[in-house]
C-alpha positions in Angstrom: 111.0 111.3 122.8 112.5 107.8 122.7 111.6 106.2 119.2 111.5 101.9 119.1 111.4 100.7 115.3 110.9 96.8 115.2 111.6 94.4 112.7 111.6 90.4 111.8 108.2 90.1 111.7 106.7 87.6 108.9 104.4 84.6 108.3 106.4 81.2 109.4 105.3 77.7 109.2 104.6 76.0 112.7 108.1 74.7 114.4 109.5 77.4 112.5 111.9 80.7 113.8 111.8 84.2 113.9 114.1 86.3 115.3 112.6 89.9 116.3 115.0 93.1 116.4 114.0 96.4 118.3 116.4 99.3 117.5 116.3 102.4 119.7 116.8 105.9 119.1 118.4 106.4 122.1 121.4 104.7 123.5 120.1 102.6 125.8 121.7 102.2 129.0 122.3 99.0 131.2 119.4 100.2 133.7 116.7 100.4 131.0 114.2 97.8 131.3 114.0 96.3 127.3 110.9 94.2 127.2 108.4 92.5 123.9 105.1 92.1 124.7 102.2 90.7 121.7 98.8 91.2 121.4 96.8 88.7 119.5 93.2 89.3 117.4 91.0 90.2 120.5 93.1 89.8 123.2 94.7 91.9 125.6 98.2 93.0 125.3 100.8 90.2 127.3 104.3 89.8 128.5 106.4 88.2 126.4 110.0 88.7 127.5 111.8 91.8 129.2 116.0 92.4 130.1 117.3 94.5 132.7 120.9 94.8 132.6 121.5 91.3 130.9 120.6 89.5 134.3 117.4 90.2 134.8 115.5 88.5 132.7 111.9 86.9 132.4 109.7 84.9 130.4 106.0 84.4 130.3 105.3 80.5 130.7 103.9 80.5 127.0 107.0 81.4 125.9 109.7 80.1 128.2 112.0 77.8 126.9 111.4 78.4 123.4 112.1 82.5 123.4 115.3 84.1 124.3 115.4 88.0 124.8 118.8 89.6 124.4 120.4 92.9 124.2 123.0 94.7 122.3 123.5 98.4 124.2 126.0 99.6 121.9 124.0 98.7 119.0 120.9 100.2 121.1 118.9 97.1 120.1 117.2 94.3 121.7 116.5 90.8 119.9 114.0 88.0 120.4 115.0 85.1 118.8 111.5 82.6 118.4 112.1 79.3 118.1 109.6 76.3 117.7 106.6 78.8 117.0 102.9 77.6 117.2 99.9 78.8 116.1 99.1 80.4 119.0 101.9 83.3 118.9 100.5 84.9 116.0 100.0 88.1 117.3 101.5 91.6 116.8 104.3 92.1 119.2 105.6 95.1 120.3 108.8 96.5 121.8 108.8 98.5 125.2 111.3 100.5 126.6 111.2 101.5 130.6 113.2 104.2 131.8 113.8 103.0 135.9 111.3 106.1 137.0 108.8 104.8 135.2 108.3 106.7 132.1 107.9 104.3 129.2 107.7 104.1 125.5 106.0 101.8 122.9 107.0 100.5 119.0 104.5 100.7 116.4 104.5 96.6 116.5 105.4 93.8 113.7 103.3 91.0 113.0 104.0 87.6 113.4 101.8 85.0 111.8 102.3 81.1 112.1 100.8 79.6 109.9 100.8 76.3 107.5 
């Protein structure tokens, strides 16, 4: 069974960056569908940012323009680098990995709290 262990996490001022890493236990291949999703106090579970074969790519609207997603397959790790964080991504986000016939696995999540 795949294994996702994310990292980065941390309390950051608002404005502030974060830059999230999600390293696989699995080589990942080009076809794998990387993605970070968060899930605030509450709430339910949302998009954040996925990667399919580093052309792919989208963004929720509450992130776009201040997120990137990125991907490293020989280092079978994906990144998000947060910039210009606000209050409102506090949340834990988690790392998915989707295989293209659907089977899918989950990280355990790190939090991210902005806060002054």
């Amino acid at each position: 069974q795949a294994q996702l262990v994310e990292s980065g996490g941390g309390l950051v001022q608002p404005g502030g960056s974060l830059r999230l890493s999600c390293v696989a236990s699995e080589r990942l291949l080009s076809i794998t569908t990387m993605g970070w999703y968060r899930q605030a106090p509450g709430k339910q579970r949302e998009l954040g940012a996925t990667i399919a074969q580093n052309v792919f790519i989208r963004y929720a609207d509450s992130v776009k323009g201040r997120f990137t997603i990125s991907r490293d397959n020989a280092k079978s790790t994906v990144y998000l680098q947060m910039n210009s964080l606000k209050p409102e991504d506090t949340a834990v986000y988690y790392c998915k990995k989707t295989h293209p016939e659907g089977v899918y696995y989950w990280g355990q999540g790190t939090q991210v709290t902005v806060s002054s």
